[in-house]
C-alpha positions as CSV (number, residue, x, y, z in Angstrom):
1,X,6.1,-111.4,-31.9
2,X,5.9,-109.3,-35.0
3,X,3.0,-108.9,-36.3
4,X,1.7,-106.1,-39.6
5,X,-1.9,-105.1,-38.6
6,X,-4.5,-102.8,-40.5
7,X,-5.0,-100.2,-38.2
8,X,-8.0,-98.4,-39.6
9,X,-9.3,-99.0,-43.0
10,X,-7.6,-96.7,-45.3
11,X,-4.5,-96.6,-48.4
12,X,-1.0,-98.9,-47.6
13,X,-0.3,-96.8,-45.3
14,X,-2.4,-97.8,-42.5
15,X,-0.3,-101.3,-42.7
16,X,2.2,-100.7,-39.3
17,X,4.3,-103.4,-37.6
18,X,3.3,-104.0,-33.9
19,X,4.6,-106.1,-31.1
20,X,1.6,-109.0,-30.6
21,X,1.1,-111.9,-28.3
22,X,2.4,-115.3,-29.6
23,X,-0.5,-117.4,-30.7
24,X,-1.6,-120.2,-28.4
25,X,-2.5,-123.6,-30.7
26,X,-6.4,-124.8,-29.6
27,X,-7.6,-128.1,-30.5
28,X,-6.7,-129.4,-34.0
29,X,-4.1,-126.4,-34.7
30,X,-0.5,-125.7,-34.7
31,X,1.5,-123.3,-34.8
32,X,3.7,-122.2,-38.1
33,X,6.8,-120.1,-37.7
34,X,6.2,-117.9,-40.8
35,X,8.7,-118.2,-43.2
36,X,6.9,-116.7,-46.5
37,X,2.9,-115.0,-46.8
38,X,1.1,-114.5,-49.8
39,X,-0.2,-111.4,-50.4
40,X,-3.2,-111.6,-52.6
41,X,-5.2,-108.4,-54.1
42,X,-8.1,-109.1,-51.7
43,X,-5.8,-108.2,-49.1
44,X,-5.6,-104.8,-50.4
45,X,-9.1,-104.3,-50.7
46,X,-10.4,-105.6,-47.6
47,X,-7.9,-102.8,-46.3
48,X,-9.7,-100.4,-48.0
49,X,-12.8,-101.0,-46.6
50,X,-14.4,-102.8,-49.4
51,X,-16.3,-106.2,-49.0
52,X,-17.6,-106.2,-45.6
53,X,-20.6,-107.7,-46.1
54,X,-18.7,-110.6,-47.2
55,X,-15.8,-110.5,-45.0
56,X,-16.5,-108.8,-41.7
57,X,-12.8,-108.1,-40.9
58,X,-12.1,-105.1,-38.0
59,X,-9.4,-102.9,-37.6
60,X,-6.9,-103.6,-35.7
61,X,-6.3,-107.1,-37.8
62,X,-3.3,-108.8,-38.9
63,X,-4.1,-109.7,-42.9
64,X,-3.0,-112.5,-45.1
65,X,-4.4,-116.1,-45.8
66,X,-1.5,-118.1,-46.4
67,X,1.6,-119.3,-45.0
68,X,5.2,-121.4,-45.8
69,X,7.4,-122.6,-42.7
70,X,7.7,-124.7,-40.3
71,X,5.8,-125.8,-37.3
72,X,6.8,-124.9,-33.8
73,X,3.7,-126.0,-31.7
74,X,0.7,-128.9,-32.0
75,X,-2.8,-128.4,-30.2
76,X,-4.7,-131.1,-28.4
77,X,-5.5,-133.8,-30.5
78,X,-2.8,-133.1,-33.5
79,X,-0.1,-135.3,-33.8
80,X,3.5,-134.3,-32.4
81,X,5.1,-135.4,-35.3
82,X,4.0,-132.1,-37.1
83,X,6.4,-130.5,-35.2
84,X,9.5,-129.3,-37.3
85,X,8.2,-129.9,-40.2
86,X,8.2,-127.5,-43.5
87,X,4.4,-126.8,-44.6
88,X,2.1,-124.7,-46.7
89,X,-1.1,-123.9,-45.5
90,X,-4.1,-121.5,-45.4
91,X,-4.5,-119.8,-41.8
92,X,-6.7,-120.9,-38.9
93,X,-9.4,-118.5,-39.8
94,X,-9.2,-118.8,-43.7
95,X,-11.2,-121.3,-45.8
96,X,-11.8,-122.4,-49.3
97,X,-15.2,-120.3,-50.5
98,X,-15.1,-118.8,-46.6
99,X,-13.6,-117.7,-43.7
100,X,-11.6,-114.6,-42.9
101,X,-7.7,-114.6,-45.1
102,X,-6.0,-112.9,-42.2
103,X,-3.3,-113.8,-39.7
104,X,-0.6,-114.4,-42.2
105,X,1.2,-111.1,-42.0
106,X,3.2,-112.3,-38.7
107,X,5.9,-114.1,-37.4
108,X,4.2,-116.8,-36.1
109,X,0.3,-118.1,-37.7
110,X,-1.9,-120.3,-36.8
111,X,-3.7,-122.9,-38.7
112,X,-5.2,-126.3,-38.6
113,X,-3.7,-129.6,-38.6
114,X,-6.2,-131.0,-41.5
115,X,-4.9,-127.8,-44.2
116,X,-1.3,-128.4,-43.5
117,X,0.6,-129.7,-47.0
118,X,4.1,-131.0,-45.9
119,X,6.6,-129.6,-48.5
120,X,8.2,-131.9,-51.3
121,X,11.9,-132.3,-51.6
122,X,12.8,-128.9,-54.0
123,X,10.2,-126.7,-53.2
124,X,11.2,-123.4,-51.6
125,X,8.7,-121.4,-48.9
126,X,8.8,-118.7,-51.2
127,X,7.4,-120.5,-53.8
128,X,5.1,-123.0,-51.5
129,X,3.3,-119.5,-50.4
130,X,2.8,-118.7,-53.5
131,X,0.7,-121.8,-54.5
132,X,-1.4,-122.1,-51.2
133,X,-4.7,-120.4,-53.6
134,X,-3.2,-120.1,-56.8
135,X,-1.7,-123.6,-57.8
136,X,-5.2,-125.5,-56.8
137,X,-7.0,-122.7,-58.5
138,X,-5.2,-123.5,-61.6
139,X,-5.5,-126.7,-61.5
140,X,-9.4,-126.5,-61.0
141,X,-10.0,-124.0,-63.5
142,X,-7.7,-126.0,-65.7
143,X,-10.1,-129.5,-64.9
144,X,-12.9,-127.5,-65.1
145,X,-12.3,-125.9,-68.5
146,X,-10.9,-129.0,-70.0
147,X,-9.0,-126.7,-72.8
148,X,-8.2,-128.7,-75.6
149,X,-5.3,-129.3,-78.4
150,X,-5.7,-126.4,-81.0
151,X,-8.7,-124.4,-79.3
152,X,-8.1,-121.2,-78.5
153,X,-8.3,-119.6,-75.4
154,X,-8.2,-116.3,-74.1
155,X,-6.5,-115.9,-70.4
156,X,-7.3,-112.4,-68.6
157,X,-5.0,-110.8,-65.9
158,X,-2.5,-113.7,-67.9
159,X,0.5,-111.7,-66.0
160,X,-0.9,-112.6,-62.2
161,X,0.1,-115.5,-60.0
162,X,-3.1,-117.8,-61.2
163,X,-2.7,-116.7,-65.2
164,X,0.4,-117.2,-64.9
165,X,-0.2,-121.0,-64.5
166,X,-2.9,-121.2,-66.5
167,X,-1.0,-120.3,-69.9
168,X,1.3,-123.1,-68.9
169,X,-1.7,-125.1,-68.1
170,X,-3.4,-125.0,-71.6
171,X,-0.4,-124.9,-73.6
172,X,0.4,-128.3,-71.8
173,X,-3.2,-129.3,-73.3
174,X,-1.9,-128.3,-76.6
175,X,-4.1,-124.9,-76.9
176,X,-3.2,-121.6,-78.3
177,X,-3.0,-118.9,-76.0
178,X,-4.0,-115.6,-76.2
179,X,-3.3,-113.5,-73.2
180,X,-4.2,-110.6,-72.0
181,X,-2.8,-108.0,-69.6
182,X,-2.0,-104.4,-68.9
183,X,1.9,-103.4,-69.9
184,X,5.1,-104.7,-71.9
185,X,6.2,-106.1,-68.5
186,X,3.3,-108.8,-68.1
187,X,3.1,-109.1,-71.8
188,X,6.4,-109.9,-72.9
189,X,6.4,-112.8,-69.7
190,X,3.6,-114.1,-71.0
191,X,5.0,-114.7,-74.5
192,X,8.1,-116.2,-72.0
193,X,5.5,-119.1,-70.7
194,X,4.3,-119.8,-73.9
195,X,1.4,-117.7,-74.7
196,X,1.0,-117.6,-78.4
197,X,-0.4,-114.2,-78.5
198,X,-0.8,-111.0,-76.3
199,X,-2.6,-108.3,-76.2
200,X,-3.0,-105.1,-73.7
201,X,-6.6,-104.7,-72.9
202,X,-5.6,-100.7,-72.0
203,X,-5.6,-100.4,-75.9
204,X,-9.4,-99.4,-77.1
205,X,-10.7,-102.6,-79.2
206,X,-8.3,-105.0,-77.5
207,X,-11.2,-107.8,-77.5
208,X,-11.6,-106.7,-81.6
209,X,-7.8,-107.7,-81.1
210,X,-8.6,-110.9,-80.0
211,X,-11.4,-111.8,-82.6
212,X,-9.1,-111.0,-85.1
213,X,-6.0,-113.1,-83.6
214,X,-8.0,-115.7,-83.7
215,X,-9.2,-116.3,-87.2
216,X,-12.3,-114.1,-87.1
217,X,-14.5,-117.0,-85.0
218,X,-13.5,-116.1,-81.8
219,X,-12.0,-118.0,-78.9
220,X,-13.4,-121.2,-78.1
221,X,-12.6,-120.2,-74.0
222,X,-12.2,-117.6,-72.1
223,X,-10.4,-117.8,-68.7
224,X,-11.4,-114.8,-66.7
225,X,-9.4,-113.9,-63.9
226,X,-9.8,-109.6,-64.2
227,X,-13.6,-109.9,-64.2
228,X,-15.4,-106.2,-64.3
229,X,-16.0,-104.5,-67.8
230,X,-12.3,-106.8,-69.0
231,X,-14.1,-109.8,-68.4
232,X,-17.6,-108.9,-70.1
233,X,-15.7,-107.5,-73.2
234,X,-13.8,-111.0,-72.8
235,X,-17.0,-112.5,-73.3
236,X,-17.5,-110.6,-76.5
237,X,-14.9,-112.3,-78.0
238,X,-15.8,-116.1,-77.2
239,X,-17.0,-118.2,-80.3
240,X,-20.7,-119.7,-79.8
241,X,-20.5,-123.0,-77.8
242,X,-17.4,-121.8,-76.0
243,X,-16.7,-121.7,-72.5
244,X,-16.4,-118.6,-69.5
245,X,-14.8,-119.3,-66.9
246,X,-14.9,-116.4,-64.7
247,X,-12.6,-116.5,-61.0
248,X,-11.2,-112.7,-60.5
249,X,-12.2,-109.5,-59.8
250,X,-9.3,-107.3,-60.0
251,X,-10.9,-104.6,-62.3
252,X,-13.5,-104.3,-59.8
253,X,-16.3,-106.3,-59.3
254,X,-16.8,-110.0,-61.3
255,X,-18.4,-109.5,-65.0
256,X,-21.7,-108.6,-65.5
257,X,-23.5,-109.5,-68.5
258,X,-26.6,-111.0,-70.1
259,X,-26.9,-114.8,-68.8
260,X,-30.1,-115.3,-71.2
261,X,-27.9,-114.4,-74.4
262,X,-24.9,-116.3,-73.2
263,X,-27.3,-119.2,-72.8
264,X,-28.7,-118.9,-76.4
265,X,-25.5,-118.8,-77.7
266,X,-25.0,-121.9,-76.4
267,X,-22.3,-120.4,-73.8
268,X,-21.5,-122.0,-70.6
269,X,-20.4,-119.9,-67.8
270,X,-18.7,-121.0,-65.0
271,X,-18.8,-118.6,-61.8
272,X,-16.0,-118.9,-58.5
273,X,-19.3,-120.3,-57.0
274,X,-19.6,-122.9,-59.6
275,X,-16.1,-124.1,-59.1
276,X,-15.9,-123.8,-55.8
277,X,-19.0,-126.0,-55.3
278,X,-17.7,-128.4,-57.5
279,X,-14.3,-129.1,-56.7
280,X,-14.4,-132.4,-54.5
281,X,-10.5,-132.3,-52.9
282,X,-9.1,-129.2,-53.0
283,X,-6.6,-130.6,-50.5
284,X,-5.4,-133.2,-53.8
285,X,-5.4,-130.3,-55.9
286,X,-2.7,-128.2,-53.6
287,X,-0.2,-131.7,-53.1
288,X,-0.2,-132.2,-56.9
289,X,0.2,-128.6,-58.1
290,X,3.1,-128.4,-55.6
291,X,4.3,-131.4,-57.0
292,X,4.5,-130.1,-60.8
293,X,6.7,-127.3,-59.4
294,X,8.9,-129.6,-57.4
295,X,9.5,-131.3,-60.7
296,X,10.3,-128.2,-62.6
297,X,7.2,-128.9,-64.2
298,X,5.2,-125.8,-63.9
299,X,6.4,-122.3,-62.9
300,X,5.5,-120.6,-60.0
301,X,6.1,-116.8,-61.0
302,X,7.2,-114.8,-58.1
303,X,8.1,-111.0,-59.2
304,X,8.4,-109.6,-56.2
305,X,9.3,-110.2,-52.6
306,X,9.4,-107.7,-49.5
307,X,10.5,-107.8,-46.1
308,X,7.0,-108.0,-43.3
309,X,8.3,-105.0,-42.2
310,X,7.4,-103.5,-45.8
311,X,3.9,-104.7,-46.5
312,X,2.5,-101.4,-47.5
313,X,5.0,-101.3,-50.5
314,X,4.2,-104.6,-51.2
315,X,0.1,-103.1,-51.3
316,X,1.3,-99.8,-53.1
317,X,2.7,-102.2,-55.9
318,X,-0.3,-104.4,-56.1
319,X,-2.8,-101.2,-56.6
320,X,-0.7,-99.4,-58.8
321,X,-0.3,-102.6,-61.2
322,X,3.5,-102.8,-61.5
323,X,3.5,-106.2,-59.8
324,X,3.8,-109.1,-61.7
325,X,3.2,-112.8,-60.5
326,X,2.5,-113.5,-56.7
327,X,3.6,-110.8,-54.6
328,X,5.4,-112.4,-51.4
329,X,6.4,-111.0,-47.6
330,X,9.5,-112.8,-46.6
331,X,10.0,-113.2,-42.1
């Protein structure tokens, strides 16, 4: 079969299309004939080189973490029935808080029986790859936060696949949004889902920005998904009592800042550990968010789509921050 595999660690172009074996379904897997893999800005770092301590992935590897299509072949012990039917699912060797997100850049992947989500009536693969991570996320973060009617709430990286959701998440609560991103592209969708105000956190004093937007008190939470130096000047901008939830890392690294004073203030912060330890059915999570987008309840925000054999653009858009939403490879 097709397979894309990271050759050596390098740029998007060390992503090449090679001829692998088929994979063989052990006990409690099965086999999905790719239809759709989300690509996810972890894949593009691991690439790199980055993260090994955390994920110990070795060239050559076949990257991605999660799958839409339909299963071809059952392991021992999984039931037969699985067989033809259209799922979403993480891959064999992925897992919530660990495991390795790779396989998925294939035409075949494996995973297990327990993570498969049969699809509802409406729901595309496109779209069902899309919300393997994000839609659970969202809805975690989302339970988690518990944003209210007429708080505000700041949403970084608000043009990705997760913020994306969120804005429609906490305007569904009845909050005002304030979301922030890089570009008139990701801004001008986020007004498009709701958000009642944006602002580009390229511009110098964009948290100042947010202060101001929101009556001089700041935000009563801030939903972090950008992390680094945008997330601790997101802090800056959070009211006393409010609420950090912090999930991303795409400008490098999650925030850093002072716990003690955050504490004093009366802050609570909320790390990926945090949530991850606290979520008690992320499977639950996946079925309904999937449902709401069945429904035409929430929008799943694909920008961009690009054949397997065109993962490294798919990377090189990712890097250079042109892409908006979930980036997806189509098989």
């Amino acid at each position: 079969m097709r397979a894309v595999e990271v050759k050596s660690f390098g740029g998007p172009e060390v992503l090449a299309i090679s001829e692998v074996p088929d994979p063989e379904p052990g006990p409690g897997e099965v086999v999905v004939d790719v239809a759709a893999a989300d690509v996810m800005f972890l894949d593009t770092r691991l690439r790199s080189g980055w993260g090994l301590d955390f994920f110990p992935v070795e060239p050559p590897y076949v990257p991605g973490g999660a799958v839409a299509g339909v299963v071809s072949a059952v392991g021992p012990g999984v039931d037969p029935d699985w067989v033809g039917k259209r799922v979403a699912t993480r891959t064999a060797a992925s897992g919530i808080g660990g495991g390795l997100p790779i396989g998925g850049y294939a035409e075949r992947a494996l995973a297990r029986a327990d993570s498969l989500d049969e699809l509802p009536t409406g729901l595309d693969f496109v779209r069902a790859a899309a919300l393997v991570h994000d839609g659970r996320t969202a809805l975690a973060v989302a339970q988690r936060a518990e944003p209210r009617a007429g708080e505000w709430v700041l949403i970084t990286a608000a043009g990705g696949g997760l913020g994306t959701l969120l804005i429609q998440l906490a305007r569904a609560a009845g909050s005002r949004v304030i979301a922030a991103a890089r570009g008139a592209a990701k801004l001008d969708l986020a007004r498009r889902l709701g958000a009642n105000e944006v602002v580009d956190y390229d511009e110098s004093g964009w948290a100042d920005q947010v202060l101001e937007l929101s009556g001089g008190d700041g935000v009563q939470v801030v939903l972090d998904g950008a992390g680094g130096r945008i997330g601790s000047d997101a802090l800056g901008a959070l009211s006393p009592g409010g609420r950090f939830l912090g999930y991303g890392n795409a400008a490098g690294g999650f925030a850093e800042f002072d716990t003690e004073a955050a504490a004093a203030q009366g802050i609570t912060v909320v790390s990926l550990m945090d949530l991850t330890a606290s979520v008690g059915d992320w499977p639950a999570l996946g079925r309904r968010a999937q449902a709401e987008v069945a429904a035409d309840r929430l929008e799943v925000v694909v920008g961009q789509t690009f054949p397997l054999g065109e993962a490294a653009a798919a990377h090189a858009a990712m890097e250079a921050r042109t892409a908006v939403g979930r980036t997806i490879l189509t098989v």
